[in-house]
N, CA, C and O of each residue as an XYZ file, in Angstrom:
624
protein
N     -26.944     -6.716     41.621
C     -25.576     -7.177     41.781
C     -25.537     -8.391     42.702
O     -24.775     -9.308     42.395
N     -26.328     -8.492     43.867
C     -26.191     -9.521     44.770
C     -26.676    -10.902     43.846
O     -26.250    -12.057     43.826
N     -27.665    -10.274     43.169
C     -28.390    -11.945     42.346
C     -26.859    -12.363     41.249
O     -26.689    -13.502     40.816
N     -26.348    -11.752     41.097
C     -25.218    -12.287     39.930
C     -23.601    -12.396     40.939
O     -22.428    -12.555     40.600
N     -24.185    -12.243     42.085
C     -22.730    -12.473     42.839
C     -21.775    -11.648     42.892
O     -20.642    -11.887     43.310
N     -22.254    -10.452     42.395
C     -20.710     -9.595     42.435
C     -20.929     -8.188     43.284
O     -21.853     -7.399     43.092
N     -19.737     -8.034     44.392
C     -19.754     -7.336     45.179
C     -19.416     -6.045     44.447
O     -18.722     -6.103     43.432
N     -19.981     -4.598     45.020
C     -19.846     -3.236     44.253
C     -18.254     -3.133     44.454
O     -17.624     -3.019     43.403
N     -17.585     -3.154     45.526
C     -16.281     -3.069     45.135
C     -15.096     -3.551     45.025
O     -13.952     -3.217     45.333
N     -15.611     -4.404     44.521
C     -14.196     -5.979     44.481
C     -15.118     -6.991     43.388
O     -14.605     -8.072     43.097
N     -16.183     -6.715     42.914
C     -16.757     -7.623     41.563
C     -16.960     -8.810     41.933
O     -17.214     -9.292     43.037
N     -16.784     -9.394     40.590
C     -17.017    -11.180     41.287
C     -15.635    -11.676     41.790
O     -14.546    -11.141     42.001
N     -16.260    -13.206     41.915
C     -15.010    -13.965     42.263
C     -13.744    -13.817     41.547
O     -12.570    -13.512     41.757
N     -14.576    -14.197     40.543
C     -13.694    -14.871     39.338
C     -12.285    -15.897     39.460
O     -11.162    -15.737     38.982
N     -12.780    -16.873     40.202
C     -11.943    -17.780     39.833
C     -12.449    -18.478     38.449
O     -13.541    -18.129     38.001
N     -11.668    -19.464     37.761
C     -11.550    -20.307     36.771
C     -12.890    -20.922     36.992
O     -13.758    -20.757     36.135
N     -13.195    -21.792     38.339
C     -14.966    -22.139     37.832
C     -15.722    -21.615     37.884
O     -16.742    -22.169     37.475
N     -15.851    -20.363     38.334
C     -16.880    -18.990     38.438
C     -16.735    -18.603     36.817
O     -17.674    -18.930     36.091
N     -15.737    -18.008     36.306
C     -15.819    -17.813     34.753
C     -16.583    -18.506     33.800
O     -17.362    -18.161     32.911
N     -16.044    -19.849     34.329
C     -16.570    -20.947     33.090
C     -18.101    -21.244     33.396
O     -19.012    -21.474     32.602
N     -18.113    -21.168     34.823
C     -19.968    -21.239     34.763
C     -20.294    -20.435     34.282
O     -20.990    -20.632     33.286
N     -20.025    -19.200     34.648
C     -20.938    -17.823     33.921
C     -20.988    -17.622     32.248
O     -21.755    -16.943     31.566
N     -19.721    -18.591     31.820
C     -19.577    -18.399     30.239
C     -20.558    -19.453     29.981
O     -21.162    -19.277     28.923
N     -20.934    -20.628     30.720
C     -21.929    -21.491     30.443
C     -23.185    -21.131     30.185
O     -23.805    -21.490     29.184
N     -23.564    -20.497     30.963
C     -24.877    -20.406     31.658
C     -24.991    -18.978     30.922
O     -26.113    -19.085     30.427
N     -24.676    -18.135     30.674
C     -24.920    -16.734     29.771
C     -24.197    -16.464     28.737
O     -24.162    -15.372     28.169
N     -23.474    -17.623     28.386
C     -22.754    -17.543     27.154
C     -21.293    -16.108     27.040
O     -21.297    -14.978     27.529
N     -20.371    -16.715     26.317
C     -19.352    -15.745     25.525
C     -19.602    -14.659     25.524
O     -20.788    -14.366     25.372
N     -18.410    -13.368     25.723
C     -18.410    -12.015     25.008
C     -17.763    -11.728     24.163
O     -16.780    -10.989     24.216
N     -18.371    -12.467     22.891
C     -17.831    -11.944     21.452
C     -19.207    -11.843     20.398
O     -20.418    -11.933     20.599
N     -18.376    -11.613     19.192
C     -19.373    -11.341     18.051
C     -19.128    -12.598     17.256
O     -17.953    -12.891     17.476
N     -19.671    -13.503     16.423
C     -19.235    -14.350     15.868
C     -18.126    -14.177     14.785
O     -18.846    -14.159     13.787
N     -17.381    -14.096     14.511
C     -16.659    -14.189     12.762
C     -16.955    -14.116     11.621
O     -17.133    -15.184     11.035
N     -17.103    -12.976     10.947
C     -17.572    -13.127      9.672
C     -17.719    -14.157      8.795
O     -16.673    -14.796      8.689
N     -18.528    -14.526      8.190
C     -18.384    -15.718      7.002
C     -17.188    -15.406      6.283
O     -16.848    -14.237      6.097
N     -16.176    -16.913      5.645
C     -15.442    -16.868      5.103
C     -15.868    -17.745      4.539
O     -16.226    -18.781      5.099
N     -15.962    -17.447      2.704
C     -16.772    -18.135      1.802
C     -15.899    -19.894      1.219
O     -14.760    -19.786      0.764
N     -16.171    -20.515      1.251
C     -15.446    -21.660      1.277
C     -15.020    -21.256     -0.726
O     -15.392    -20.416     -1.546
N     -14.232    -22.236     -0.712
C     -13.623    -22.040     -2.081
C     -14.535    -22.666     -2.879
O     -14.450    -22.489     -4.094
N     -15.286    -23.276     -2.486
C     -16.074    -23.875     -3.879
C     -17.566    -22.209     -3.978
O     -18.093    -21.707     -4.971
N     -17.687    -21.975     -2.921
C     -17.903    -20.580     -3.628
C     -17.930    -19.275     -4.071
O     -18.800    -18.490     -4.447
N     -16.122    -19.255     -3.847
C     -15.856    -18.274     -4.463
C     -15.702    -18.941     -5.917
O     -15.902    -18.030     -6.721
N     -15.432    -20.143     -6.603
C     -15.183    -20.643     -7.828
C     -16.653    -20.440     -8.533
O     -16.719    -20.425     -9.762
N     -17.457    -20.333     -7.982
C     -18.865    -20.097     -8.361
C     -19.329    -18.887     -8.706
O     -20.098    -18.594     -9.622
N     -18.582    -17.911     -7.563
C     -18.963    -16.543     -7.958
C     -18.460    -16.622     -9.368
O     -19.347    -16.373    -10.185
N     -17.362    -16.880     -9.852
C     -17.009    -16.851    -11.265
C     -17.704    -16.649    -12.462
O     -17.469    -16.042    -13.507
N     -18.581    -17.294    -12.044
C     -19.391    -17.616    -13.157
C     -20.994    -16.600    -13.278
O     -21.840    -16.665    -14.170
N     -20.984    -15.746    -12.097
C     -21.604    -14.841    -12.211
C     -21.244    -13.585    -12.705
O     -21.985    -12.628    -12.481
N     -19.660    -13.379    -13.685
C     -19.712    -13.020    -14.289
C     -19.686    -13.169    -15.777
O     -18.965    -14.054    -16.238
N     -20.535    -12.249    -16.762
C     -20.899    -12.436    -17.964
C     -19.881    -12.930    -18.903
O     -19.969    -13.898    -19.659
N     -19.120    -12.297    -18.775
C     -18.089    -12.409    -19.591
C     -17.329    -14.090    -19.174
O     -16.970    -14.654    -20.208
N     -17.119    -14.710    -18.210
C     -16.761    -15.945    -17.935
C     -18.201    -17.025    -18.605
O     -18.240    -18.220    -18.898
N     -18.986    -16.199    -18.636
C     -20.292    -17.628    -19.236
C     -20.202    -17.483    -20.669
O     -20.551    -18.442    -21.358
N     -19.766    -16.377    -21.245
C     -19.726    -16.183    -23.042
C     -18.584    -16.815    -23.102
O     -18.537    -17.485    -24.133
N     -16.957    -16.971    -21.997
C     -16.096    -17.917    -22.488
C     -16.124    -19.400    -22.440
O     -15.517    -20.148    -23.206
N     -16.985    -19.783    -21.341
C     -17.847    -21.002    -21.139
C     -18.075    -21.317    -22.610
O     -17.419    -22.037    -23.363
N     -19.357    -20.475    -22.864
C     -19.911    -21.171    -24.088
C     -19.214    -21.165    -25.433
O     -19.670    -21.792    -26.389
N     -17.900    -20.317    -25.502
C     -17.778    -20.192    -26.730
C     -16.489    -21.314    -26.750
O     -15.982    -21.766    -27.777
N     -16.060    -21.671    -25.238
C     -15.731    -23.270    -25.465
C     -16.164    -24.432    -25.923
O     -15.600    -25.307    -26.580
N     -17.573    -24.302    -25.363
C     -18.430    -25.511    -25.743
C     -18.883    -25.370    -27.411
O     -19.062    -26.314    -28.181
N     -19.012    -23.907    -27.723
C     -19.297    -24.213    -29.231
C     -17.900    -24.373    -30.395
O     -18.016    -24.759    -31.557
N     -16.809    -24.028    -29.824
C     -15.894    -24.063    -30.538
C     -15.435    -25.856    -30.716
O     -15.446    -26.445    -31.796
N     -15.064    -26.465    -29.417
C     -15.025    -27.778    -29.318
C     -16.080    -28.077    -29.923
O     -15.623    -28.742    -30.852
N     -17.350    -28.057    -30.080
C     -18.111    -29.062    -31.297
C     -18.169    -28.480    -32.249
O     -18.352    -29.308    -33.142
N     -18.127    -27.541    -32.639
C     -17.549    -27.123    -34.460
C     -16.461    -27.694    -34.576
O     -16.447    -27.955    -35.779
N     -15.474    -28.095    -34.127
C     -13.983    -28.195    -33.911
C     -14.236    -29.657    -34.629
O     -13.737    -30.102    -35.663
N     -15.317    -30.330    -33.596
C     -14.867    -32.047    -33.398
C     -15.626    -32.347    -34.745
O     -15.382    -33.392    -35.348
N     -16.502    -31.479    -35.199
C     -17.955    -31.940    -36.601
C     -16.742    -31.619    -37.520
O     -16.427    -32.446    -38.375
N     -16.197    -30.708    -37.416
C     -15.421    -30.402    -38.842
C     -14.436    -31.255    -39.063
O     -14.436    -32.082    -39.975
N     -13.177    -31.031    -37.892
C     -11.501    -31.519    -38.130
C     -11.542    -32.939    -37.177
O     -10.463    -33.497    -36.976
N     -12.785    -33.520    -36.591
C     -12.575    -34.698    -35.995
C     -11.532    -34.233    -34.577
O     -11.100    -33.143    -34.201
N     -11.429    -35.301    -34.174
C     -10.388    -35.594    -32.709
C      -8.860    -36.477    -33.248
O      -8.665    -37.533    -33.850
N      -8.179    -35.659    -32.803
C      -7.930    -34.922    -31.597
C      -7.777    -33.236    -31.798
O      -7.701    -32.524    -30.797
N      -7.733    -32.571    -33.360
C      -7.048    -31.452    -34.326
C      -8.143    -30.298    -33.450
O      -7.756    -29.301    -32.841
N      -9.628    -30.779    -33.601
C     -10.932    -30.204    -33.364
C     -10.654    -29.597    -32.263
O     -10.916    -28.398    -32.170
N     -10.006    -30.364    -31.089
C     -10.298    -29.803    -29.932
C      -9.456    -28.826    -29.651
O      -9.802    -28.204    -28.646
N      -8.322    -28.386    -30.232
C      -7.288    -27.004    -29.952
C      -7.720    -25.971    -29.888
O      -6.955    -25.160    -29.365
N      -8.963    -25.472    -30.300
C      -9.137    -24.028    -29.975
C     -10.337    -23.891    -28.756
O     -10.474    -22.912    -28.022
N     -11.032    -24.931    -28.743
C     -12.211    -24.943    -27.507
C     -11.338    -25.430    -26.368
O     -11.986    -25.247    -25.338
N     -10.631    -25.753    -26.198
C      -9.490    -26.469    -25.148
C      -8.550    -24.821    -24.805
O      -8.320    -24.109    -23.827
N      -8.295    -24.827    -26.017
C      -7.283    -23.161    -25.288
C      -8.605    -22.268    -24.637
O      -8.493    -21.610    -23.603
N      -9.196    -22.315    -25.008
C     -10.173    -21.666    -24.642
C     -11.112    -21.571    -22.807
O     -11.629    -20.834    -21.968
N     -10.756    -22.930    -23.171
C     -11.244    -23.755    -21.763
C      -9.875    -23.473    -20.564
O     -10.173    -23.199    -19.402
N      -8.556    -23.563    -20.946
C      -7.949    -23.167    -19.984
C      -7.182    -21.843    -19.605
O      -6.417    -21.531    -18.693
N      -7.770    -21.133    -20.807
C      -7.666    -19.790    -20.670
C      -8.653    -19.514    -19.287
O      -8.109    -19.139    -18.248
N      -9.941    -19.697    -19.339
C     -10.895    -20.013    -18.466
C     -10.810    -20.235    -16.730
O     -11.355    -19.717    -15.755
N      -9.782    -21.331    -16.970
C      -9.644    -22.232    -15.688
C      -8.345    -21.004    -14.999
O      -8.199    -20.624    -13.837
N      -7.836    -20.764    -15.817
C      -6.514    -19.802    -14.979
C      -7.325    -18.733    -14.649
O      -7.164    -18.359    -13.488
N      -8.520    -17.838    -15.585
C      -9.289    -16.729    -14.774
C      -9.318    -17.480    -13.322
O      -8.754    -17.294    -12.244
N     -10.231    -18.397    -13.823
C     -11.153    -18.528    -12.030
C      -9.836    -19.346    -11.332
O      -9.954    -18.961    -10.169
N      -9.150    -19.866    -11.339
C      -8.127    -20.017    -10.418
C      -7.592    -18.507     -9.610
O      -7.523    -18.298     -8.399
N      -7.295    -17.688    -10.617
C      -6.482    -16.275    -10.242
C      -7.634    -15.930     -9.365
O      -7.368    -15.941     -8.163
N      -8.624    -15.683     -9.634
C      -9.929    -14.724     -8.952
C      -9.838    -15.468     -7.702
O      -9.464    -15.074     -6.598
N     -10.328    -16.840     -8.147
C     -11.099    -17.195     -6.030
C      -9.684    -17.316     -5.741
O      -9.694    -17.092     -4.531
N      -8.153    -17.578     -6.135
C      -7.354    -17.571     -5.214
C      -7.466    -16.273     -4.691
O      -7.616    -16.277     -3.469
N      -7.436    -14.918     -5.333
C      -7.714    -13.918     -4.750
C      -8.209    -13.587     -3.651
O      -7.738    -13.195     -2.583
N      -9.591    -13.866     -4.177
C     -10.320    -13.617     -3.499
C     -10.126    -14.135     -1.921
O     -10.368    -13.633     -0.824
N      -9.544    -15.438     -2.396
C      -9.849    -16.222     -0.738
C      -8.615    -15.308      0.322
O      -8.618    -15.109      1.537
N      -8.043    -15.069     -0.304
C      -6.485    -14.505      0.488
C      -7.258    -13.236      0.978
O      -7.286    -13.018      2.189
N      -7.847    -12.441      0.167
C      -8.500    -11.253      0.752
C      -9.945    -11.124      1.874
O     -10.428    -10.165      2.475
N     -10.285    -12.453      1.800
C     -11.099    -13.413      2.799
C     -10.812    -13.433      4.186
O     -11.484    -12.875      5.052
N      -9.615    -14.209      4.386
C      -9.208    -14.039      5.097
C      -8.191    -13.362      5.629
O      -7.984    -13.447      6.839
N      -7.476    -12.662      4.896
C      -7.183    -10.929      5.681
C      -8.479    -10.275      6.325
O      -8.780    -10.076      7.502
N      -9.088    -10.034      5.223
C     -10.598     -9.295      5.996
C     -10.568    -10.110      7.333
O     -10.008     -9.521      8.257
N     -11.137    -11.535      7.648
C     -11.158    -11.930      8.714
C     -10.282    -11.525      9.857
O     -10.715    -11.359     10.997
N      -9.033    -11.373      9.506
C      -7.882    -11.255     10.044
C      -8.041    -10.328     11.085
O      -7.968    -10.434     12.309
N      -8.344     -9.122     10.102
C      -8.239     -8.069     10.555
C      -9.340     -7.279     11.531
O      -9.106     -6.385     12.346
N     -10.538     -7.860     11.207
C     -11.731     -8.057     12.015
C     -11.821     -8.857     13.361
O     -12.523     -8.727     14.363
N     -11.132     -9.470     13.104
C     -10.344    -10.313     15.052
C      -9.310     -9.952     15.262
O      -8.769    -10.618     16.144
N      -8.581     -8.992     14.774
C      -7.627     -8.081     15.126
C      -8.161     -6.914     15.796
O      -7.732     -6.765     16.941
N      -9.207     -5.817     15.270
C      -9.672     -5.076     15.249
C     -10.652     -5.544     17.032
O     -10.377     -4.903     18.046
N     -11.571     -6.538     17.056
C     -12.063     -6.195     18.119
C     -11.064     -6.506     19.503
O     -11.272     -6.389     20.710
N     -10.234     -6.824     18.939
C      -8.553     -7.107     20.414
C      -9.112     -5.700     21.194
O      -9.240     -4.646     20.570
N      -9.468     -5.843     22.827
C      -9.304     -4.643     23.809
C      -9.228     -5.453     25.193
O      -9.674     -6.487     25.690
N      -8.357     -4.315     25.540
C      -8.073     -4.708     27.200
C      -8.818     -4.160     28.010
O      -9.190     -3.032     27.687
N      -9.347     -4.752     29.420
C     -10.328     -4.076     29.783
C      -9.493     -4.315     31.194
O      -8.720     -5.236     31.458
N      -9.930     -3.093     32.090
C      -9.810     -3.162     33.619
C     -11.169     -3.438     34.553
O     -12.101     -2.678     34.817
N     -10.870     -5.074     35.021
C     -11.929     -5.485     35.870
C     -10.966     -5.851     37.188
O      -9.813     -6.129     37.517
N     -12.550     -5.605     37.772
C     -12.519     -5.709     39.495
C     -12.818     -7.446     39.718
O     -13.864     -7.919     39.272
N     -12.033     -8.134     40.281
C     -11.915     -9.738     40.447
C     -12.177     -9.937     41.939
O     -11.986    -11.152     41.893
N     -12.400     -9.764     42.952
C     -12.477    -10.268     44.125
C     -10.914     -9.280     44.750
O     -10.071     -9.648     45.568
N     -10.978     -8.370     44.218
C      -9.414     -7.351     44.854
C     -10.448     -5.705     44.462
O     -11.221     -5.320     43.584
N      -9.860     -5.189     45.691
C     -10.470     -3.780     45.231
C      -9.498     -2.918     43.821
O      -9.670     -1.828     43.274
N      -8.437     -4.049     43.611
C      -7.241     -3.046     42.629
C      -7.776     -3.950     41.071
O      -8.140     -5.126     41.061
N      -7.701     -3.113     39.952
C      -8.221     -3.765     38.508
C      -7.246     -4.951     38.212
O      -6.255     -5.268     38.869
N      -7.697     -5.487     37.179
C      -6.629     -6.454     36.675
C      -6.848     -6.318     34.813
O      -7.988     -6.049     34.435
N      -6.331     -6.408     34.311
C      -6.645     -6.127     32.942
C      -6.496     -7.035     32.180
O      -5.378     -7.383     31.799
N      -8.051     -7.838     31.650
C      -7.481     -8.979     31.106
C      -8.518     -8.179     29.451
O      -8.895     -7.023     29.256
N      -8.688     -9.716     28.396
C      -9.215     -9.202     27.306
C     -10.385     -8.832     27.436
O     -10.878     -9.169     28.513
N     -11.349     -7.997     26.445
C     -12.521     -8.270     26.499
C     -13.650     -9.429     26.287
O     -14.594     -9.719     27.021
N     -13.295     -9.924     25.200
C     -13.484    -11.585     25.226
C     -13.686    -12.604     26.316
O     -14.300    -13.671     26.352
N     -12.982    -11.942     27.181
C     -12.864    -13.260     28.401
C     -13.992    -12.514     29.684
O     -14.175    -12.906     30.837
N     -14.564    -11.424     29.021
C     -15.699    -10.737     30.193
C     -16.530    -11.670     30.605
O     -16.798    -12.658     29.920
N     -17.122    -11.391     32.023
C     -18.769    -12.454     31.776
C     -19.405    -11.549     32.466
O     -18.912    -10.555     32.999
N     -20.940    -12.020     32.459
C     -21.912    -11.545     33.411
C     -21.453    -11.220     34.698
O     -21.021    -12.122     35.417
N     -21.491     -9.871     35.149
C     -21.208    -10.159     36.458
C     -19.965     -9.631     37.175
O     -19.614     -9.599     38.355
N     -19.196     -9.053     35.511
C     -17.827     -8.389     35.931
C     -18.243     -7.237     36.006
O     -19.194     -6.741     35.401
N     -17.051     -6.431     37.282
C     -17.141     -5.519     37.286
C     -15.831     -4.079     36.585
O     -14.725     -3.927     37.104
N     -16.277     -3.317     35.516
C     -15.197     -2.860     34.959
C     -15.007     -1.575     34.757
O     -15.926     -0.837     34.401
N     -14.027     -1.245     34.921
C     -13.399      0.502     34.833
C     -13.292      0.650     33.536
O     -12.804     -0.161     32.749
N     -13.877      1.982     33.232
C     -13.839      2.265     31.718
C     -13.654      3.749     31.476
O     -14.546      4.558     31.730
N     -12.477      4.087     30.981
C     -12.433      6.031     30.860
C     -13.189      6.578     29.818
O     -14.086      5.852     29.388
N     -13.092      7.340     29.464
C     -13.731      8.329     27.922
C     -12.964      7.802     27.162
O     -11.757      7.568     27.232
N     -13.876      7.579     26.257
C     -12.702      7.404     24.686
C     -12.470      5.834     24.310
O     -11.945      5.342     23.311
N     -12.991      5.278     25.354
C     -12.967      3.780     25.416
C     -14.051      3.436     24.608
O     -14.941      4.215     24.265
N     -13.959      2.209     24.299
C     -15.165      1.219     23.446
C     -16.102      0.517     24.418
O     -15.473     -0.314     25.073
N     -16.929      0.550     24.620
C     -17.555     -0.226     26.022
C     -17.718     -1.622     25.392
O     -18.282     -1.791     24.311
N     -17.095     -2.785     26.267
C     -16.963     -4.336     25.277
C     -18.252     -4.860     25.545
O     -18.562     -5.758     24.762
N     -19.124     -4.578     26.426
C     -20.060     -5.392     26.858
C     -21.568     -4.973     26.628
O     -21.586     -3.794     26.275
N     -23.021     -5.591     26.711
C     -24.083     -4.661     27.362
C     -23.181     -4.229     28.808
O     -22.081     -4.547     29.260
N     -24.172     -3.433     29.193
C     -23.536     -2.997     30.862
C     -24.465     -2.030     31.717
O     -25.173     -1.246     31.087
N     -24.507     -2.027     32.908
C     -25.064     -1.085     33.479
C     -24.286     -0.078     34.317
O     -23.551     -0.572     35.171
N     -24.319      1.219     34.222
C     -23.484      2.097     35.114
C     -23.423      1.967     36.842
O     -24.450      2.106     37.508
N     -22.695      1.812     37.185
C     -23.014      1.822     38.879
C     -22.544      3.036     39.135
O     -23.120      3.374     40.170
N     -21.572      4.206     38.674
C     -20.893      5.297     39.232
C     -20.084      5.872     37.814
O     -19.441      5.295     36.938
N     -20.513      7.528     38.091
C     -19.450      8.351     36.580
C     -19.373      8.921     36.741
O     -18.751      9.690     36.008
């Protein structure tokens, strides 16, 4: 405790440049954010399904039977409906998808939200987020709680 500066019963300083060094120098208490897949690949997943590559192709073969037989412009009406029958799937899907993207996200930085009671340079707690912990705090934690940090016990 003495090498990290924090007294057993009153913790660290924690003023504003004590925090920010310690967030420097030992980094953040969080988890990173799940990946949220950019839209060009959820438009991709699309196409990993089967059934979107048989409508693929049966665009591409309909438009050139279309264009060998009835010429342009007559040729292209059924490989064209075809094609934007297509484009509204994968529009509907990755819009989907992306909305459910980021809910998931949402709710996953919703979910790790906790308040914690630390000791600041006062023998009385103060309760700020867990997020904003650093090396060095000292924190009250009952049963039933989530412990936000690594940590070592000093007293239970």
């Amino acid at each position: 405790m003495k090498s990290l500066g924090c007294d057993p019963r009153k913790g660290i300083v924690g003023t504003k440049a004590d925090t920010d060094e310690r967030k420097r120098v030992y980094g953040p208490n969080f988890f990173p954010p799940p990946h949220i897949k950019s839209l060009y690949e959820l438009v991709m997943e699309n196409f990993d399904d089967k059934i979107n590559l048989v409508l693929l192709a049966a665009a591409g073969v309909s438009l050139a039977i279309g264009l060998l037989k009835e010429g342009f412009p007559e040729g292209m009406i059924e490989g064209s409906s075809i094609c934007i029958a297509l484009i509204i799937i994968i529009v509907v899907n990755s819009g989907n998808n992306y909305i459910s993207e980021r809910r998931l996200a949402d709710l996953v930085k919703l979910a790790d939200k906790q308040q914690v009671a630390v000791y600041r340079n006062n023998e009385k707690t103060i309760s700020i987020d867990s997020e904003d912990l650093v090396v060095g705090d000292l924190y009250y934690f009952e049963k039933g709680e989530k412990i936000p940090a690594d940590s070592l016990i000093i007293s239970g």
